[in-house]
N, C-alpha and C positions, 0 to 999 in steps of 0.2 A: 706559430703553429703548436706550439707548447700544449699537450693536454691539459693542465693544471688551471691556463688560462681556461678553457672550456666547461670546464667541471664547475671551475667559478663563477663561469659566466650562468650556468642553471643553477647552481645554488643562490646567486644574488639575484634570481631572477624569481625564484620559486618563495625565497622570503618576501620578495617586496609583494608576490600577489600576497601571500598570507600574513602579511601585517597590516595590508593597505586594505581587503577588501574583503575577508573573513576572519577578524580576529582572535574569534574563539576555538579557529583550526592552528593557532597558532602551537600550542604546545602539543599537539599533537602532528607536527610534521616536522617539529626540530632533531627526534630523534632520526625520521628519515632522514631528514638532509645530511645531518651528523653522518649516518649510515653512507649515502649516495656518495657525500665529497671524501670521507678515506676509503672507501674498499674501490672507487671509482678512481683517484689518484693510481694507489697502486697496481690497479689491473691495466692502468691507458698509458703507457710511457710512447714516446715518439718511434721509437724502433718497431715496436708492435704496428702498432696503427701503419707503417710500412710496410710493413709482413703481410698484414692481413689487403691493404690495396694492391700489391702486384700478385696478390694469386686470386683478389675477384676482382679487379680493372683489366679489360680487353682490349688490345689495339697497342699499337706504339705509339701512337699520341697520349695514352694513358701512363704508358712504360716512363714516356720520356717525363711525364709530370713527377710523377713517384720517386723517379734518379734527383730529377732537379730541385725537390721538396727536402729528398734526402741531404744534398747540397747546402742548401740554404740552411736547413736546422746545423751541420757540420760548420758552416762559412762563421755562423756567430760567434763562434767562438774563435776565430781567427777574425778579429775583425782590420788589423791591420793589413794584411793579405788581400783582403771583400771585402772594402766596407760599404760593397754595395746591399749587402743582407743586410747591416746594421740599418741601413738608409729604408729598407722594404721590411723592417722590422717597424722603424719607427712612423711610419708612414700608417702601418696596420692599425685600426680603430683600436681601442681600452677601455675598459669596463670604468663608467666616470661618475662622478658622485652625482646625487640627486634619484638614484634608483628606485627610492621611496616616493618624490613626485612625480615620477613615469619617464623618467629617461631610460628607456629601453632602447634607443638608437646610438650605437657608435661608431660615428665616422669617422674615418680615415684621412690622411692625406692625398686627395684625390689628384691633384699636379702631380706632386713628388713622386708618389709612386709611379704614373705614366713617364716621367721622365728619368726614372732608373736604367740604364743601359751599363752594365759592365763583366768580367769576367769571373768564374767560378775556378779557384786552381787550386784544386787538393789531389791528395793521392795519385797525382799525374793525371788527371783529369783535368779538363779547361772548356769550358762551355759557359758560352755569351748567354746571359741573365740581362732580362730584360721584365720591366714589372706590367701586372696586370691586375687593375685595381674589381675585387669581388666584393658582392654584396651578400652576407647567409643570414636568413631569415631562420629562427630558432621559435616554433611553435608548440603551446603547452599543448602535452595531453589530454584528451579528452574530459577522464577522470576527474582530474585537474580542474579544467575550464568549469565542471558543473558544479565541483565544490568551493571556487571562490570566486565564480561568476562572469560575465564575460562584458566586452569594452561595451562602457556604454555609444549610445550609438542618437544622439539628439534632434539630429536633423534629418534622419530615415533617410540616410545615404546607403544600406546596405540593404533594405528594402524589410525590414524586420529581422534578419536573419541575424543567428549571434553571431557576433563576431572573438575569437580567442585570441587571449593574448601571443603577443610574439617580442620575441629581441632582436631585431635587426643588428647583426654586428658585421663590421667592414675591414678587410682585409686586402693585405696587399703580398701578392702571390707569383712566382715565375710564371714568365706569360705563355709559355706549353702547357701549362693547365688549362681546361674548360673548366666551364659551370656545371657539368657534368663529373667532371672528376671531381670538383669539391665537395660538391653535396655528395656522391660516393662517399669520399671518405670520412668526413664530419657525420655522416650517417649512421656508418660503423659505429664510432666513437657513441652517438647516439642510443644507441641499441642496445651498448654492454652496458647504458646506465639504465635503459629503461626498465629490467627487473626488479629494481631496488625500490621503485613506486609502484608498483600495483600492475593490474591490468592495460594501465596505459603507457602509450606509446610518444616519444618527439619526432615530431618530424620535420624535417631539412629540408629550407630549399635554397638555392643560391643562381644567380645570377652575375656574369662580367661583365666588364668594359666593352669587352671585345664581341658581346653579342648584339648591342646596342651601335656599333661605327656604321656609318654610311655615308657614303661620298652625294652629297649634292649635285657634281656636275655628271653622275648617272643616272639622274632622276628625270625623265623627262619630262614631268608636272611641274618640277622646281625649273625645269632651264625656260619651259613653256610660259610661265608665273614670273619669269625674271626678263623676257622678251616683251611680255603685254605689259608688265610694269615700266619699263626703258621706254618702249612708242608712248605710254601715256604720258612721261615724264617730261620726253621734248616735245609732246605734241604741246601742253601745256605752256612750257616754257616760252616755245615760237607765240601761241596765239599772247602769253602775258606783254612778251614784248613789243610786236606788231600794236597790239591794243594801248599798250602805254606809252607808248612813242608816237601815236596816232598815224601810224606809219600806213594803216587803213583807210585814212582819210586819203594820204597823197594817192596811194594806189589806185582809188576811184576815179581819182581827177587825174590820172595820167591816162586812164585807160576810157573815159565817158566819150572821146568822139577823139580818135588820132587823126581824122580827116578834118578837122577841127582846127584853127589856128590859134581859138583863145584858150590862156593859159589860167585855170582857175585858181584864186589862192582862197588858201582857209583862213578865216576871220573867226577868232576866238574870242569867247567873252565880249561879243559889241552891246554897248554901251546903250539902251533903250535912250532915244533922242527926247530929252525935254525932262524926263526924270532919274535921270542916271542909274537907273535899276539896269541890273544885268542880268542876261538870257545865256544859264548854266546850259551844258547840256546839249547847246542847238548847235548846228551844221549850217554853216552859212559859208557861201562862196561867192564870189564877186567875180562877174567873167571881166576881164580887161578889156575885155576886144569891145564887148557891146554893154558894161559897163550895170549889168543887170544882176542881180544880187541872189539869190540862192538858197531855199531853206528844203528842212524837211520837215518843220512843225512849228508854224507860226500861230498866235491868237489872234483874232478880232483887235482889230484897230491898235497894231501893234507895231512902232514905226524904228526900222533901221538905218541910222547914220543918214536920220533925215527923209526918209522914203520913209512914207505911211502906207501900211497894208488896211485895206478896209474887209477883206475877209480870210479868213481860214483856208488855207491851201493845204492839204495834209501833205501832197508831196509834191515839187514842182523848181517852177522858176518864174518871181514875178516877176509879169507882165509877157512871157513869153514861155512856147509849150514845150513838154521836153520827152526825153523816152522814157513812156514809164516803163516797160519793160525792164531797161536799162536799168533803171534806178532801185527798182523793188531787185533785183538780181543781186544788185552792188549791200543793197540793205540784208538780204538774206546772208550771204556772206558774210558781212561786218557782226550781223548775229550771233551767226558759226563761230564765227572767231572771240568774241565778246563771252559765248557760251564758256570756252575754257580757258577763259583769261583768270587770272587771280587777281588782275586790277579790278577787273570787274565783279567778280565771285566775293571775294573778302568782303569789300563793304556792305556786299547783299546779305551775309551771312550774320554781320556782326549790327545790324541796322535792329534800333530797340523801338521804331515807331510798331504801333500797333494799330491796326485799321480799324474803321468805323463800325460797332457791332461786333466788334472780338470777346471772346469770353476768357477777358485776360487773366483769371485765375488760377484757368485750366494751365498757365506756363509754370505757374510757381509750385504746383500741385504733382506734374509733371518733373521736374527738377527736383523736389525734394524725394518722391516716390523712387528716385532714380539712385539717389543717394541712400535711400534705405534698401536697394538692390545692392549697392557695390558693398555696405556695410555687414549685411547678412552673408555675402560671398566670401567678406573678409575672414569673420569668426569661422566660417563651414571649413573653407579650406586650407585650415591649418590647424582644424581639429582632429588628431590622432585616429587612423583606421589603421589597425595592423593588417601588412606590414610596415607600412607606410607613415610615416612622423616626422614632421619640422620641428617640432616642439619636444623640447629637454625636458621639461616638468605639465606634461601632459594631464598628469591626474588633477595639478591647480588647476588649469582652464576647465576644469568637470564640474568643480566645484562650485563655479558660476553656474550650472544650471540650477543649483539650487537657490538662486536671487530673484527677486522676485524684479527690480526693473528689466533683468537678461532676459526676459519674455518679448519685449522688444525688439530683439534682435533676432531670437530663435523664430518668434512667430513673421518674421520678413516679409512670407510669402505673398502675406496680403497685398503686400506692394507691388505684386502682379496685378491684385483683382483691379489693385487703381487704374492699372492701365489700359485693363480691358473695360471699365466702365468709360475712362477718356474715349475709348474707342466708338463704344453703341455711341454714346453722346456726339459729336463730331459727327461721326461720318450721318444719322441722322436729322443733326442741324443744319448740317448744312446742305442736305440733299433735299429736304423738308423746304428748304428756301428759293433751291435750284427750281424745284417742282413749279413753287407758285411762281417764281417769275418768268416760267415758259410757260404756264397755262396748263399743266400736268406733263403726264410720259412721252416722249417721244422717244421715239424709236433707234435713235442714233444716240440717244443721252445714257440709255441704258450700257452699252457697248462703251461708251466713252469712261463709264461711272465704272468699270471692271479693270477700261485698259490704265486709267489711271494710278489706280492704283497699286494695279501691278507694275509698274512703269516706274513707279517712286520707290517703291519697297525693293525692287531686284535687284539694280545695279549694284549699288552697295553691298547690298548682303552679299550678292556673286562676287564680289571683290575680296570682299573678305573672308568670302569660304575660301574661295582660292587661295589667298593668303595663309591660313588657317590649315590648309594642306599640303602648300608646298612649303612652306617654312620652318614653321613649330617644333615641327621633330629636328631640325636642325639647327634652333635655337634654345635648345637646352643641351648643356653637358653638366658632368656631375657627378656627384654619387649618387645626390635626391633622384637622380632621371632612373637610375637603377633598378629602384624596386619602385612602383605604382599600385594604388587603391582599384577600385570598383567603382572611381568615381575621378573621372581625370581634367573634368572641368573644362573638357573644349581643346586636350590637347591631343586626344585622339584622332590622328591622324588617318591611321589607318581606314576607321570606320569611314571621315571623311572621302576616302579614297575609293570605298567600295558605294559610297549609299549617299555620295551626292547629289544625284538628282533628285533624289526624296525630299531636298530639302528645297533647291529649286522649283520641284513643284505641291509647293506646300503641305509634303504628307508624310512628313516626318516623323509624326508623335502617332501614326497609327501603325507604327515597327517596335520591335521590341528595344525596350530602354535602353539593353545596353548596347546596340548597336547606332544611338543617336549619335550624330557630328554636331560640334560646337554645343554643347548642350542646353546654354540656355534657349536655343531657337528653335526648342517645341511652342513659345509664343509664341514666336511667328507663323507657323501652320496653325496653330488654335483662331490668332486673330482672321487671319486670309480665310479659314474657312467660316469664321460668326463673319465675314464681309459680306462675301457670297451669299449668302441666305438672307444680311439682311434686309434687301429689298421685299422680301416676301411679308415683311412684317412694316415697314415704311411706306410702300402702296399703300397697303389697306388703312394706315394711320391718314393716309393724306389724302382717298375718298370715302371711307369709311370706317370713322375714330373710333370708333366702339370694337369693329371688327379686329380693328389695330391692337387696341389696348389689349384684347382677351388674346390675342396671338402671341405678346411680348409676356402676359401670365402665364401664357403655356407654356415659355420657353422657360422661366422660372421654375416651375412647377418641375416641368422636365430636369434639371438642375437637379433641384431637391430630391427626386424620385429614385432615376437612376443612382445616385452619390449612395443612396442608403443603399438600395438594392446590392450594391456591388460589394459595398463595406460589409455587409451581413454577412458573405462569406470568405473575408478578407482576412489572412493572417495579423493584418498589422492594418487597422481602422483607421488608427489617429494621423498614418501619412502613406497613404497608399498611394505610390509614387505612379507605375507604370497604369494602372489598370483605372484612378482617377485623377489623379492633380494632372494628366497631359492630356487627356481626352476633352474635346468641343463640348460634347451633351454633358457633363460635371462641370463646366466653368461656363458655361454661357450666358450662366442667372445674371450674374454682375453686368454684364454686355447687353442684356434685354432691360438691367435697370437701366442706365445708361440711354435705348431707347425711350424708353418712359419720360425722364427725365427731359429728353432733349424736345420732346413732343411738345410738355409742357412750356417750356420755354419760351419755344418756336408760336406758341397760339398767347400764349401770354405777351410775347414780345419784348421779355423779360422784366418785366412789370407787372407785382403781385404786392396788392394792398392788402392784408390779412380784415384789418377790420376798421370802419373809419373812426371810429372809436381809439383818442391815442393812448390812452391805458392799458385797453385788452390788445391794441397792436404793437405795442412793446412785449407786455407778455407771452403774446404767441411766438415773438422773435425769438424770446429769450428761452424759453422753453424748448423750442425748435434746436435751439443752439446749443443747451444743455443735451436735449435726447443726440440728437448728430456726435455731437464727441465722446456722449458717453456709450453709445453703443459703440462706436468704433473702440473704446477703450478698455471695454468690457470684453469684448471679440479676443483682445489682444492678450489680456490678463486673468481672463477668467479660469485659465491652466495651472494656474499657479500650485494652487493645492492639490495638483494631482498629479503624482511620480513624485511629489519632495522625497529628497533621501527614502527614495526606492520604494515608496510606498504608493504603490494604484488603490485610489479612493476609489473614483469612478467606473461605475461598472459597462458593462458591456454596451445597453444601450444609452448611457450618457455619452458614451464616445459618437455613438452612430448619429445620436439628434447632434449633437454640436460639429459631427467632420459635415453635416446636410445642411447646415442651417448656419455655419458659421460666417460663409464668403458672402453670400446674402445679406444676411447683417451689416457684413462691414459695406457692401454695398451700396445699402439704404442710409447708413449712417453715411457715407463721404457724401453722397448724392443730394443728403437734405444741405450739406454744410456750401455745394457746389450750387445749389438751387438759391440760399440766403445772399451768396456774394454775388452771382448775376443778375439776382433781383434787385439790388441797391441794399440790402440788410445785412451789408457782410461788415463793415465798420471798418475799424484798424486791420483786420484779418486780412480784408477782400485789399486793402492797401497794401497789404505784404504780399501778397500772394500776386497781387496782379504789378509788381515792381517790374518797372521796363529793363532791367540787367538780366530776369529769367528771359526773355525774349529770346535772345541767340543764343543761352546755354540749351532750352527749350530744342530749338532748332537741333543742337548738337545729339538729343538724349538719345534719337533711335541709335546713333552711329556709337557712343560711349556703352550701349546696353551691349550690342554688338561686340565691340572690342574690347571691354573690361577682362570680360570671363578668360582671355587669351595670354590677357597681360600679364595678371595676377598669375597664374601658375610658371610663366617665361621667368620670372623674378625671383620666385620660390623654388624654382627646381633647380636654378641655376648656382643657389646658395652652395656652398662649402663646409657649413658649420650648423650647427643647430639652434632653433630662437628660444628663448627667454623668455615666456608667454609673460605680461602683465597689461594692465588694460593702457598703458602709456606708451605699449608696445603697436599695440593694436589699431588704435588712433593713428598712429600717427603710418602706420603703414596701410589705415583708411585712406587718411588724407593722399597720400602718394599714391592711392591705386584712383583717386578721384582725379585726381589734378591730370596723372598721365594720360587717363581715360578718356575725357574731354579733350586734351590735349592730340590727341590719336583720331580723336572723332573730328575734330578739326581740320584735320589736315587729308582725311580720307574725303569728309564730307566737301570742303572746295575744290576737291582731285576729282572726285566722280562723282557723287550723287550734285550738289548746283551744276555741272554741266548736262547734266542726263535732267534735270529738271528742265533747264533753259533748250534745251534742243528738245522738250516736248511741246513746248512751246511754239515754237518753229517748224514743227510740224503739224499741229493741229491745234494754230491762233485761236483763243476765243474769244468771240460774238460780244460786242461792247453792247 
């Protein structure tokens, strides 16, 4: 608590902006400083700064901070006496080298100081010292922030707004202090410097330990989230064992007729008579009594241990009749159970065939899009927002955005539009196929076409919102947990808590931003509502294609329209967070390509001969192949020359035509590249992309999209120490948020979504 620390802490705070960021104010604020750090020395001694807290701190919890402050500065100098001060000295953050690349964050020892417990005994005094670890945020003056500029802000997480530097410094304090009494008095301190600069002001803020504790087993969302996780756990476990032990089988046959005297046994693996091919899979019983053998899915002239079957019996007993009630009961059951087996579930998940007519591209396209989401989440969130920083040498990591492949990474976004084009494409293929093989609309297919999908999408999600709110807060401790941005990545809980069902019922992204839970899951209200609608545009493609096509332009169109419109009066064009990148009518273009795209398909039957001619049908290939990547690359890079080292080329409406026209583009570009590999023109590409190991990662992506954004900050906030930005940092704390990601999505996805899969099945079979 030394003033001299504080003094130095704004003076190495106020050089590093005016060396780092307007160098030409340099010699003109040396005499200030000069000025600030001795008349501010001599005027802030600790005795003062006491003085002036107990005659403006009210309350005896304030009283008793000020005694105990006084204590502590008194104890250090007795440290054989105290040396628990010594201990909550050394524990308090340090102004640490690197100030010049933006370490403006000093933390503290966040254990040690919480595990400080000892006596205070001076002047006949004795009072139990106990530590309480604070965060004070130290932000510049206004003055200040306009003459040497404020943090840059790359990925329009603060929504346009500037953001002002600040220095997080962390301190470890007698725990009868509030964060009310710090900021108090560091306030002070604050204020007898701020005449020395100008018209501006510092302003203080701090946060503790102690405002952030909360007991989990008060929570009743947490105890509610730790009861439905426990029944799911052994409901699981029973069906895994039952099912792996076949213990389902005996159960049947113990209970098929107790008035019954024959006793059935299970015959595993019988041995096809004459060719010794074996029948995986099958249910064969052998009654003893009457010597009659048992299946439930025989073929055509298919003979068991000598007994020829000459037809198909779907369910039964040859040569004599059985209950089928009985039996379809016993099979519904075996279902149920099979639903949340892991014996069962694992090999479904992890199965690389691909069916007949798959648009196996879509997996590897899907997989890598997914990978350029966790990668872009990587660089965002642990790019410095004051007050808020994991990163020691902040101002390095800025310095990439002036590279020109880092366009890559910052432009990420796109990796959304892929997935809403996956989306239109999909869900109109295959509905477009649904159609023709029932002869158009019925009436019940519609209803099916809605509940399905919300059937597949919820469970999961609701598991993991829940998870997401009862947990998260409880799974960070820290200093990092301390102070928090404007942008918390999904670990806001609270909003979780209040505005759940908005996300439940897909209408999340029509709230204001900052009240989103889990954040990335304004996709999923965007996609669930392009779902909904898109019937209206799929009809008319599939009786009347013309009608169709000018429908899916209008949705285009609309795209484009609105995205400008909105931008025209938009503080901040190039990434207007709330008001267009989450709203349905600005993203839907990509989604109505998508239909387009899958139309074609669907009537081609993926089969398109450009010309019979083999000369000009290479060259249409290849040309095809050059505009598709190059638009998408151009999409990506074409920023480049605008903002380098702080320079806006582009004027007002070069932003507007490219934030309109940009997702579009990249749209048409993936769709032509999507359209070459389904048609057989994809070569090496369509080999890579349609590789049967995306298949179950594929599987995995919704559930890893889902739980990435939760992990990544679990991990980061939980830190102790600050990072060391370099790109071999970054990588490789990629790869771990990948591998976990998946890894999470794995284990959620055979937990609940394959069983919620398999039990819709089993409730509403379909029509072979």
């Amino acid at each position: 608590m030394e003033p001299k620390i504080f003094i130095l802490t704004i003076f190495v705070f106020l050089l590093h902006n005016a060396t780092c960021q307007r160098t030409s104010n340099y010699q003109q604020l040396l005499p200030l400083l000069a000025k600030v750090f001795q008349n501010g020395t001599n005027n802030l001694d600790f005795s003062n700064l006491l003085k002036v807290d107990q005659q403006f701190l009210k309350g005896k919890q304030a009283r008793g901070c000020s005694v105990d402050l006084g204590l502590y500065e008194a104890s250090l100098r007795d440290n054989k006496t105290n040396p628990w001060a010594m201990q909550m000295f050394d524990a308090s953050g340090k102004p640490t080298s690197g100030v010049l690349k933006g370490s403006t964050r000093w933390l503290g020892m966040y254990s040690q100081c919480l595990a400080i417990d000892g006596k205070a005994q001076l002047i006949g005094l004795e009072r139990q010292m106990k530590g309480e670890y604070c965060s004070v945020q130290i932000y510049l003056p206004a003055n200040l922030t306009r003459a040497f500029g404020a943090m840059p802000d790359p990925f329009g997480i603060s929504g346009g707004k500037p953001q002002p530097f600040a220095i997080t410094w962390d301190i470890c304090v007698p725990n009868s202090c509030s964060s009310n009494d710090i900021k108090n008095l560091l306030q002070q301190g604050a204020d007898s410097v701020s005449p020395y600069i100008g018209q501006g002001k510092f302003n203080i803020d701090a946060v503790c330990s102690k405002d952030k504790k909360e007991d989990w087993k008060e929570d009743p969302v947490t105890v509610f989230a730790t009861c439905l996780m426990t029944f799911f756990t052994i409901v699981i476990l029973f069906c895994t064992i039952v099912d792996g032990f076949g213990m389902m089988e005996d159960g049947t046959k113990n209970n098929e007729d107790k008035n019954s005297k024959t006793q059935p046994v299970l015959l595993r693996n019988v041995v096809e008579f004459g060719s010794q091919q074996s029948i995986n899979k099958s249910e064969l019983y052998l009654d003893q009594g009457s010597n009659v053998v048992m299946t439930n899915h025989l073929k055509p002239r298919q003979s068991i241990a000598g007994l020829v079957v000459n037809e198909e019996i779907p369910n039964g007993v040859l040569g004599m009749s059985t209950n089928k009630s009985t039996t379809n009961k016993n099979d519904k059951r075996k279902q149920v159970i099979q639903a949340f087996s892991l014996y069962t579930n694992v090999p479904k998940l992890l199965n690389t065939n691909q069916g007949s007519g798959a648009l196996g591209c879509l997996n590897g396209i899907r997989v890598l899009s997914m990978c350029w989401v966790i990668l872009g989440h990587t660089y965002s969130i642990m790019m410095p927002r004051p007050p808020f920083s994991i990163i020691s040498n902040g101002l390095e990591m800025f310095k990439k955005l002036n590279q020109f492949l880092f366009l890559g990474i910052m432009n990420g976004t796109y990796s959304v539009d892929s997935f809403f084009l996956l989306s239109g494409l999909l869900v109109t293929y295959l509905y477009l196929k649904q159609l023709k093989k029932e002869n158009g609309l019925k009436l019940p297919q519609i209803a099916l076409f809605y509940f399905h999908r919300v059937w597949r999408l919820t469970p999961l999600y609701a598991i993991l919102l829940l998870c997401n709110t009862a947990y998260v807060k409880y799974a960070i401790s820290g200093p990092l947990t301390l102070v928090t941005s404007v942008s918390d990545f999904g670990v806001d809980s609270d909003n979780c808590r209040k505005y759940w069902w908005r996300n439940l019922l897909y209408i999340n992204n029509m709230f204001d931003a900052r009240e989103l839970c889990m954040g990335v899951t304004w996709y999923l209200a965007n996609d669930m509502q392009m779902f909904f609608v898109s019937p209206l545009v799929i009809l008319p493609l599939y009786y009347f294609p013309v009608v169709g096509m000018l429908l899916a332009i209008g949705l285009i169109a609309t795209h484009i329209t609105t995205t400008a419109v909105i931008n025209l009066d938009s503080k901040n064009p190039a990434f207007n967070f709330e008001d267009v990148y989450i709203k349905p009518w600005c993203r839907i273009g990509v989604f109505a390509i998508g239909i387009i795209l899958a139309f074609i398909l669907h009537k081609t039957k993926c089969k398109i001969e450009f010309f019979k001619n083999k000369g000009l049908r290479m060259v249409t290939i290849l040309a095809l192949w050059i505009f598709g990547i190059g638009l998408c690359c151009v999409i990506v890079y074409v920023t480049w020359n605008n903002g380098r080292d702080g320079n806006e080329i582009w004027g007002r409406n070069q932003i507007l035509a490219y934030t309109s026209l940009d997702r579009i583009s990249w749209g048409i570009g993936l769709a032509l590249i999507i359209m070459l590999c389904c048609t057989g023109h994809g070569g090496v590409i369509n080999q890579i992309l349609s590789w049967s190991a995306w298949v179950p990662l594929g599987r995995l992506t919704y559930g890893a999209f889902l739980i990435h954004i939760t992990l990544m900050p679990i991990y980061l906030y939980n830190r102790n120490n600050m990072i060391y930005y370099s790109d071999y940092t970054t990588v490789y704390f990629f790869l771990g948020h990948l591998m976990l990601s998946y890894g999470a999505a794995f284990i959620f996805s055979v937990a609940f979504e394959s069983p919620m899969m398999a039990l819709e099945k089993i409730i509403l079979p379909r029509k072979k």
